[in-house]
C-alpha positions in Angstrom: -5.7 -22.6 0.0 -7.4 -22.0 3.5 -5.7 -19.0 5.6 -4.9 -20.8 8.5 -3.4 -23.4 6.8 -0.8 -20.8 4.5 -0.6 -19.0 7.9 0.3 -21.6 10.4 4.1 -20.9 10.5 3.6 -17.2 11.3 3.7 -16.2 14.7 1.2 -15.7 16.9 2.0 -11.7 17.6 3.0 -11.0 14.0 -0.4 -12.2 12.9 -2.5 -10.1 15.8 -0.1 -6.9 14.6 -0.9 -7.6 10.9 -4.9 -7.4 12.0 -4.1 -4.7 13.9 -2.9 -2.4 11.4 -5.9 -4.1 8.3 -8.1 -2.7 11.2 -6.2 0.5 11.5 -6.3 1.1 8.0 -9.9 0.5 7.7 -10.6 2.8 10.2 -8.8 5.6 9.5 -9.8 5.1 5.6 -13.8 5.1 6.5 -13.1 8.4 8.6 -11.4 10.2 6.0 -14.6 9.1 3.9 -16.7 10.5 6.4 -14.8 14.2 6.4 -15.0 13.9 3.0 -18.6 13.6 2.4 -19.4 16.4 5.2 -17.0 18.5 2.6 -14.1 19.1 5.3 -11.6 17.3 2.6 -10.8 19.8 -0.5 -9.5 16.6 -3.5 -10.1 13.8 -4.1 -10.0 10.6 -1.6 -8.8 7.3 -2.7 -9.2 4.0 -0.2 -7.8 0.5 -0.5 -11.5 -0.3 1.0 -10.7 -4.4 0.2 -7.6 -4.4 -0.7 -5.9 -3.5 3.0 -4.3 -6.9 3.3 -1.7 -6.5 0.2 0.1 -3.0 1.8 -0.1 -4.6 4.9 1.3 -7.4 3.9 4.1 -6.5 2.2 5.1 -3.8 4.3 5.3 -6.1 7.4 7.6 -8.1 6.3 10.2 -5.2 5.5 13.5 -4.4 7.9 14.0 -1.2 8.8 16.6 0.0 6.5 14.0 -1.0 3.9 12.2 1.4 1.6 8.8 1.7 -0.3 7.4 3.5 -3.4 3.9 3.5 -2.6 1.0 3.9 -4.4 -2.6 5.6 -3.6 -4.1 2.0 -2.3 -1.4 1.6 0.1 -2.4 3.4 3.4 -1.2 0.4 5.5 2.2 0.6 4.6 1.9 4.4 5.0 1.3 3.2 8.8 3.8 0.5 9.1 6.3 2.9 7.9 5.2 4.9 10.8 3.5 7.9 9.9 0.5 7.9 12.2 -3.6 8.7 11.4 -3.0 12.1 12.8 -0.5 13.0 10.7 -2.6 11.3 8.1 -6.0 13.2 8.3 -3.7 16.4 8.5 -2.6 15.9 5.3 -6.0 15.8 3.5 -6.9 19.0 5.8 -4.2 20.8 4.2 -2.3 21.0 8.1 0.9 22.1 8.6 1.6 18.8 10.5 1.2 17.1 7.4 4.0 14.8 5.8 3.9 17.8 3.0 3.4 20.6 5.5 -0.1 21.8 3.7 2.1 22.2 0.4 -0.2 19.1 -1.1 -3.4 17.2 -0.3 -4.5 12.9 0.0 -2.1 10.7 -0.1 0.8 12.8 -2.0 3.2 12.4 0.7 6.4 10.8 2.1 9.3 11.0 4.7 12.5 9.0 3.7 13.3 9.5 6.9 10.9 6.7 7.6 11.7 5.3 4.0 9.0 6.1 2.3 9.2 7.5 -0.6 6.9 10.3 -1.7 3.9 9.4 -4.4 2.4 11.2 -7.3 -0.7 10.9 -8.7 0.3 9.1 -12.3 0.8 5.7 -11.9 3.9 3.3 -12.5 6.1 7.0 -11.9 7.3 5.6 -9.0 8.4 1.9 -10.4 11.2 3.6 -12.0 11.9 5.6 -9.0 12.1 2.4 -6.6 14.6 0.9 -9.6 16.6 3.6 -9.3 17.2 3.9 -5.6 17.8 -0.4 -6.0 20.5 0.4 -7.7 21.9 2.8 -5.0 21.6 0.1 -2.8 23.5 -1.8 -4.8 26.6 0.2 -6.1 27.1 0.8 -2.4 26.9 -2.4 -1.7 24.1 -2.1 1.0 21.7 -4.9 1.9 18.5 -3.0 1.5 15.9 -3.7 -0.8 13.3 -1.2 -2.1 9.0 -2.6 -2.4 6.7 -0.6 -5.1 3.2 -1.1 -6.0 0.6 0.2 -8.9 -2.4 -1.5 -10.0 -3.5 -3.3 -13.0 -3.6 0.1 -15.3 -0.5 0.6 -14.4 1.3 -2.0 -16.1 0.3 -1.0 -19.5 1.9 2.3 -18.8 5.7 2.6 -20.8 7.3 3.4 -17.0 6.5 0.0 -15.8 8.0 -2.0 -18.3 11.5 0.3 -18.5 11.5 -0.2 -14.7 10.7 -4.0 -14.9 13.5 -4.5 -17.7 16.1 -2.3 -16.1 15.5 -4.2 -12.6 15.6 -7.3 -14.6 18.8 -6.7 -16.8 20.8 -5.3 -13.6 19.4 -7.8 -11.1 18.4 -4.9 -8.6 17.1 -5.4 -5.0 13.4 -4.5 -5.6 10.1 -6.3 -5.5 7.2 -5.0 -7.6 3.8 -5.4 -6.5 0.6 -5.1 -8.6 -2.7 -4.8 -6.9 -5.1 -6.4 -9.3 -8.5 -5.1 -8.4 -10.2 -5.3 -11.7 -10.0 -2.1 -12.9 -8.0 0.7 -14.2 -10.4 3.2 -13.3 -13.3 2.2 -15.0 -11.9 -0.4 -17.4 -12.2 -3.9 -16.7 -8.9 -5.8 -17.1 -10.1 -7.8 -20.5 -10.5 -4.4 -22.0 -6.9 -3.6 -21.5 -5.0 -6.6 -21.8 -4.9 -9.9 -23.9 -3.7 -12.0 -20.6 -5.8 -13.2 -18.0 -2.8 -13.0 -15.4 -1.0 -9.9 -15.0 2.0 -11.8 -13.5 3.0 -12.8 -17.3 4.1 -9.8 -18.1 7.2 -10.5 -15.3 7.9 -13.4 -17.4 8.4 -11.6 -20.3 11.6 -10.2 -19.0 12.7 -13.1 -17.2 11.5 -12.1 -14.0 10.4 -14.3 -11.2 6.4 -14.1 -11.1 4.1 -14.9 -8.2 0.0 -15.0 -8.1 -1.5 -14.3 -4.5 -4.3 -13.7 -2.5 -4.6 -10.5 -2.5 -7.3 -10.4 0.5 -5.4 -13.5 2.3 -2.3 -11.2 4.5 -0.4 -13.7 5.1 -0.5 -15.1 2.0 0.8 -11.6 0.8 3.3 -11.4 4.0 4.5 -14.5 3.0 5.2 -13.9 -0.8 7.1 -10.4 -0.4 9.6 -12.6 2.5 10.4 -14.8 -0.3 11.0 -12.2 -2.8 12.5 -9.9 -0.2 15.3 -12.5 0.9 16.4 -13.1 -2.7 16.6 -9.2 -3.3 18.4 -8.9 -0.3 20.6 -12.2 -1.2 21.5 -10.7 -5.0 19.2 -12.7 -6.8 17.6 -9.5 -8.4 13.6 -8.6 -8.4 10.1 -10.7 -8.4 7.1 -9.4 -9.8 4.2 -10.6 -7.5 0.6 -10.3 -9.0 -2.4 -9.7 -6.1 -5.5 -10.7 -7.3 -8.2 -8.6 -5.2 -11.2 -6.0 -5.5 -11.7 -2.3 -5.8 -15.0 -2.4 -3.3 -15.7 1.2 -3.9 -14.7 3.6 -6.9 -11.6 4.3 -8.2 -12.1 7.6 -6.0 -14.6 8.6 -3.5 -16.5 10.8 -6.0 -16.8 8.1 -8.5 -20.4 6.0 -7.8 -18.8 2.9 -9.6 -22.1 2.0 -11.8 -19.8 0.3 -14.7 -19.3 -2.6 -11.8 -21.7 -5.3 -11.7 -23.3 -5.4 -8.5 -23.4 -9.3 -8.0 -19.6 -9.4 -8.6 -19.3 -6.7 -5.8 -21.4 -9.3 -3.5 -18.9 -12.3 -4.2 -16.3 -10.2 -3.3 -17.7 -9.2 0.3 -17.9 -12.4 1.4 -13.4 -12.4 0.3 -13.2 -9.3 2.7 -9.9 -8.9 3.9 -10.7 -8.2 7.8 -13.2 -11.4 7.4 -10.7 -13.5 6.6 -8.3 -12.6 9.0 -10.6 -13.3 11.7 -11.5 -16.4 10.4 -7.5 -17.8 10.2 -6.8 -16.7 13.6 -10.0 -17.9 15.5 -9.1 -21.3 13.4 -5.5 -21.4 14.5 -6.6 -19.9 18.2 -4.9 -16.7 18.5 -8.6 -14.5 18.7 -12.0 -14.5 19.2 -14.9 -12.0 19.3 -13.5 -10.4 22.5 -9.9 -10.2 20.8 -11.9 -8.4 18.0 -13.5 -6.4 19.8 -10.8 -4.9 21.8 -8.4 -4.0 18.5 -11.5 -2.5 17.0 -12.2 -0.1 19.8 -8.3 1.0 20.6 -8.1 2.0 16.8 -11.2 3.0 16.9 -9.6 5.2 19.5 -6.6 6.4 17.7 -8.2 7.4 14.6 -10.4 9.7 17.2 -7.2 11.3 18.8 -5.8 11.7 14.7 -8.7 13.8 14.0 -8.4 15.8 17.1 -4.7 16.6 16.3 -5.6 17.3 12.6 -8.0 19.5 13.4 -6.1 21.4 16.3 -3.6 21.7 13.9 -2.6 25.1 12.1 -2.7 25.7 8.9 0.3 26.8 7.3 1.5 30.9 6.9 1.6 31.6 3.3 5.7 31.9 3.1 5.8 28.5 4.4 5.7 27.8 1.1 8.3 28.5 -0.1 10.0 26.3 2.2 11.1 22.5 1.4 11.1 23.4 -1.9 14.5 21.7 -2.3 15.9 19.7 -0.4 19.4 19.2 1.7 21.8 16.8 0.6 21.2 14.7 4.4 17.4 14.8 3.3 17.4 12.9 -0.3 20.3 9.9 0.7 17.3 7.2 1.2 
């Protein structure tokens, strides 16, 4: 379905916000890159390089009380949530202004403070995690709902079906997101399952299922309102599929040579950003100068985030020791 026309009841501001942060994420992503390859960044670095719309998405159409289980392709929510590019870049520097302080590196961080939850490298780990704080929510009887996301792999992995059953079974406040971008590193999806849409595997446990466009954000912001009002209503979880693409590797020290080229071009012309533009020029909320001007203020901000990273100190050695556990106050999400 065209963009503009699934996006035509979402207002004007909420759409310009939504571009905003694809934009932001973009950004900030392609600078990380950049330090990376001048070999500033010690790990690995893992984009959602067209896949921004599904965190961004999803994550805009949370309340604040809501939490999120991220993944590694899910920088926009990162932002949403309110962690800013500076403190961003001064976590892959290894900064002491870092989510983590300089204890850990990429995107291994959190703040429940700002409900989000912190993320570890294996994937589906933190679909059981979201269940469980879902069914917090619910034994106290608070209208909160929890959003988690993993990719394709990650749904043949044992801890996303005990989460998806559990959820199920209990009828828990949390929405599952999977970002399917093709590939599980460097298998292709027909190599790792007998299905061609990931969203059966919801069914199986008699989940609600949903199929978006993944590069379409308001067909993703849309979706995860719908699934967010019936968790938040009682009427338990929905598993919503995003069909997309991985444009680079699965990290950015993998070259990506098992992906066809020509499939890579198809997807281009899909880009996220790109279609974004395209709805709101159609609907007449932007234009090139609109553009123009969001591009150069985060543009801006991702500038002043690598100042502050890299005026930032690093951290004494007992530092850490520090955080190691945490205070009662700190772990009630």
């Amino acid at each position: 379905m065209d963009a503009a026309v699934v996006a035509k009841d979402i207002k004007r501001t909420d759409l310009l916000q939504m571009y905003y942060y694809l934009r932001l994420t973009r950004t900030l992503e392609d600078r990380i890159t950049a330090l990376y390859r001048q070999g500033r960044i010690v790990g690995g670095v893992y984009t959602s390089n067209g896949m921004e719309a599904i965190s961004v998405g999803y994550a805009s159409a949370l309340e604040r009380d809501d939490i999120i289980a991220p993944f590694h392709r899910d920088m926009g929510a990162f932002l949403i949530r309110g962690i800013t590019p500076g403190e961003v870049i001064a976590q892959y520097l290894g900064k002491r202004t870092g989510p983590t302080k300089g204890k850990d590196g990429n995107v291994h961080m959190g703040d429940l403070k700002r409900g989000v939850i912190g993320f570890v490298s294996h994937l589906a780990d933190n679909l059981p995690v979201a269940t469980g704080a879902a069914l917090a929510f619910k034994l106290r009887g608070e209208a909160r709902v929890v959003v988690t996301n993993t990719g394709d792999g990650g749904t043949s992995r044992g801890d996303f079906h005990e989460a998806m059953n559990f959820a199920a079974v209990r009828k828990l406040p949390v929405v599952f997101f999977c970002n399917n971008n093709q590939y599980a590193y460097s298998t292709p999806l027909p190599l790792q399952m007998a299905i061609r849409d990931v969203a059966d595997r919801g069914k199986a446990y008699g989940m609600p299922s949903e199929i978006v466009d993944g590069n379409d954000v308001s067909a993703v912001y849309l979706a995860a309102q719908r699934a967010i009002r019936k968790a938040r209503a009682g009427e338990g979880p929905t598993f919503i599929e995003c069909k997309t693409m991985r444009m680079h590797g699965h990290s950015e020290h993998d070259s990506a040579k098992y992906v066809p080229r020509e499939l890579l071009e198809e997807w281009k012309k899909k880009d996220p950003i790109l279609k974004a533009e395209q709805m709101l020029t159609q609907l007449g909320y932007g234009d090139k100068a609109t553009f123009r001007e969001i591009e150069e203020r985060v543009q801006k901000e991702v500038e002043a985030g690598v100042e502050f990273a890299e005026q930032s100190p690093l951290p004494e050695g007992p530092e850490a020791l520090e955080g190691v556990f945490a205070d009662e106050d700190e772990v009630k999400p």
